[in-house]
C-alpha positions as CSV (number, residue, x, y, z in Angstrom):
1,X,-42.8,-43.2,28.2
2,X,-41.6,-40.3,30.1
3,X,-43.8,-39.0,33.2
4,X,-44.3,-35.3,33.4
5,X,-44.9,-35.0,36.7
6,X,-41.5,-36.0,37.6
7,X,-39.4,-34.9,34.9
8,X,-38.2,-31.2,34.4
9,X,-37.8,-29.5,31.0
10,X,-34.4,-28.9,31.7
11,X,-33.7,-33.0,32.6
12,X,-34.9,-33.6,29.1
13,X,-33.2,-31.1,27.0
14,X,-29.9,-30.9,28.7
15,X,-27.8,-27.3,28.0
16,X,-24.4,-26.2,28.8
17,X,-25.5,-23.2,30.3
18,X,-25.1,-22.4,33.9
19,X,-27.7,-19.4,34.1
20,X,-29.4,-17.4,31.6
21,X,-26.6,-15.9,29.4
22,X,-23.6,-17.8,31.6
23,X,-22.1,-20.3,29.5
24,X,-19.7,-23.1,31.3
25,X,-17.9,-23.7,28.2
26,X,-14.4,-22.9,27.7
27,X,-13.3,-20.7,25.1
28,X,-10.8,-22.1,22.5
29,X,-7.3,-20.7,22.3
30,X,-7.4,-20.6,18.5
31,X,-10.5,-19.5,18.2
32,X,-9.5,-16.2,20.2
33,X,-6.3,-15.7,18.7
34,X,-7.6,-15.8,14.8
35,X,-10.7,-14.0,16.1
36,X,-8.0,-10.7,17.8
37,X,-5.8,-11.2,14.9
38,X,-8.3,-11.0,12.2
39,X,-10.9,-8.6,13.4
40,X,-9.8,-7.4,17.2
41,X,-9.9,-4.2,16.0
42,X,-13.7,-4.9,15.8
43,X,-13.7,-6.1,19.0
44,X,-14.9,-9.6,18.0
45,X,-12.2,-11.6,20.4
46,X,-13.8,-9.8,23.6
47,X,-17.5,-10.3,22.0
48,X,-16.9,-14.3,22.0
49,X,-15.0,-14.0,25.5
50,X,-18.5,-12.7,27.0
51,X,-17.1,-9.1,27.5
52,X,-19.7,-7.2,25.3
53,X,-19.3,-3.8,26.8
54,X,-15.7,-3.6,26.3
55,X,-16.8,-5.4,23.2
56,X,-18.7,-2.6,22.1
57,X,-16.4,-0.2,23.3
58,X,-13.4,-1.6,21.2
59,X,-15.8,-1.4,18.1
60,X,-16.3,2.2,18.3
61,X,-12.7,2.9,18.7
62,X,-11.7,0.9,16.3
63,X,-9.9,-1.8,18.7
64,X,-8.4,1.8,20.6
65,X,-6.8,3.3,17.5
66,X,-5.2,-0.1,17.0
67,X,-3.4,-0.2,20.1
68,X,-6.3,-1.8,22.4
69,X,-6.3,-4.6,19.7
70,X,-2.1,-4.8,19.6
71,X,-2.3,-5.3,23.6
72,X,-5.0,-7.4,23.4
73,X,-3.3,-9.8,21.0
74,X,-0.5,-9.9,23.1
75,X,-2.6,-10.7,26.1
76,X,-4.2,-13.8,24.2
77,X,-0.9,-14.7,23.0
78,X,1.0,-14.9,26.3
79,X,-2.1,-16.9,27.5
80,X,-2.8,-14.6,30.2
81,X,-6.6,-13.6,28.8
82,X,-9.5,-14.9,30.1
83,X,-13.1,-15.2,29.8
84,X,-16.1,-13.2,31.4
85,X,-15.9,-15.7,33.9
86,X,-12.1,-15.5,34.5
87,X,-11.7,-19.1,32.7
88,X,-8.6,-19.6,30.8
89,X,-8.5,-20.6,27.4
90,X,-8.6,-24.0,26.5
91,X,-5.0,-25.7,25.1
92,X,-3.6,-21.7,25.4
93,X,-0.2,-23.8,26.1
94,X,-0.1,-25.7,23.3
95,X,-1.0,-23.1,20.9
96,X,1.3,-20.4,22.4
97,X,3.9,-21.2,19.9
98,X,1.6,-21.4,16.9
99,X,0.4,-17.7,17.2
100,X,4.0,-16.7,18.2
101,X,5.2,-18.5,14.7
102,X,1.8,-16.8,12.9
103,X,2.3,-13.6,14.3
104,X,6.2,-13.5,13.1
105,X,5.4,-15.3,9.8
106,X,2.6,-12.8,8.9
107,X,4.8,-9.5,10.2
108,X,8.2,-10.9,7.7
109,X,6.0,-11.3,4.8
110,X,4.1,-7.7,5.6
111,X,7.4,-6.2,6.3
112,X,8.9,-7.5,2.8
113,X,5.8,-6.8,0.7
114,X,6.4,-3.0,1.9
115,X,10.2,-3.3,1.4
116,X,9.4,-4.2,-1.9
117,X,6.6,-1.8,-2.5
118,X,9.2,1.3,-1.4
119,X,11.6,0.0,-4.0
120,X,9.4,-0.1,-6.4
121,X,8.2,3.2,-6.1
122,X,11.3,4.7,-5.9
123,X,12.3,3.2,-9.2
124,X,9.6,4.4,-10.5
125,X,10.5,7.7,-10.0
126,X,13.7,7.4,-10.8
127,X,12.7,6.3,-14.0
128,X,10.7,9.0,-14.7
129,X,12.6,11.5,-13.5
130,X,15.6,10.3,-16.0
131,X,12.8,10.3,-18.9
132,X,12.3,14.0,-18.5
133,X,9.7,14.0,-15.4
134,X,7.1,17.0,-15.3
135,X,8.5,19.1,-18.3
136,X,8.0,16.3,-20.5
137,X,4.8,15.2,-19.4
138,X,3.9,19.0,-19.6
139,X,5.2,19.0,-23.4
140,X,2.0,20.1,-25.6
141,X,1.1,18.4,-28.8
142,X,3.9,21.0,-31.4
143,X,6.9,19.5,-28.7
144,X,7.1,22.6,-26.4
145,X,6.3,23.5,-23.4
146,X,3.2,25.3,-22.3
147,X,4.0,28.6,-21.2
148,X,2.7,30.4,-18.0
149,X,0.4,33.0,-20.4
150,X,-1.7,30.4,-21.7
151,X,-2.4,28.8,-17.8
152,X,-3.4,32.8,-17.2
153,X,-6.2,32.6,-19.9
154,X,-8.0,30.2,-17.8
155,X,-11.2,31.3,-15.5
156,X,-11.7,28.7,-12.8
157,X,-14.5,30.4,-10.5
158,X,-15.4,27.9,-7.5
C-alpha cells in the first residue's frame, strides 16, 4: 500500500528529466549522424541535440544553403558536437569510422552515378547529332524542311 503523505509523485513515476525540458540523457552518435546526413539540411540533427533555435534557424535556410549542414556533418563526424547541455555523444569513438566509411561509400556511388549520367548524355547527343539533329527533327511530313515564310505566318500575341 503506498502512503501519500510520504510519497512524492515524482518517487513513484520516476523520469529521466532533470528539470522541465532538460533531459540527462545522452544523445546517440548514430542517431545524430543519420539524422545530419539525411535531413541536416532541415535542421533535424540540432532539433534532437536540444538546440531548437539554431534548429529553426537551419530550417529556414535550408541547413545555410547547404553549407551549415556540410560543417555540421563534419562536426558530428569528428566527434566534436555536443548537446544543449555540452554532453558528448554517446559511443562517438566507436562510430567515428562508420560515418567516415558511410560518408565515402555514399559520395563514390553519387560521384559515379553522375559520371555515368554525363556519359550518357553526351552519347545521346552524339547520337543525335550524327542522325541529322535539329534539321531532321524539323523535317515536315513531304521530307523538307520548313522554311522561315511559313514560321512568319504565325500570330502569337501574349
Amino acid at each position: 500500500m503506498i502512503n501519500f503523505n510520504k510519497t512524492r509523485i515524482t518517487d513513484l513515476y520516476p523520469t529521466d528529466t532533470i528539470a522541465i525540458g532538460v533531459s540527462k540523457r545522452q544523445r546517440h552518435f548514430l542517431a545524430v549522424f543519420f539524422l545530419s546526413f539525411m535531413w541536416g539540411v532541415f535542421g533535424v540533427d540540432r532539433f534532437y541535440l536540444g538546440k531548437y533555435w539554431t534548429g529553426t534557424l537551419k530550417l529556414l535556410t535550408f541547413g545555410g544553403f547547404g553549407i551549415w549542414a556540410l560543417i555540421d556533418l563534419t562536426l558530428i563526424m569528428s566527434g566534436s558536437m555536443r548537446d544543449k547541455q555540452g554532453r558528448e555523444m554517446l559511443d562517438a569513438a566507436k562510430y567515428k569510422k562508420f560515418a567516415s566509411i558511410t560518408v565515402l561509400v555514399f559520395a563514390l556511388v553519387l560521384g559515379a552515378f553522375i559520371l555515368l549520367t554525363g556519359l550518357s548524355t553526351i552519347y545521346m547527343v552524339n547520337q543525335f547529332m550524327q542522325n541529322g539533329g535539329v534539321d531532321k527533327l524539323l523535317q515536315g511530313v513531304n521530307g523538307q524542311a520548313p522554311n522561315l515564310d511559313q514560321y512568319q505566318n504565325f500570330n502569337i500575341n501574349f
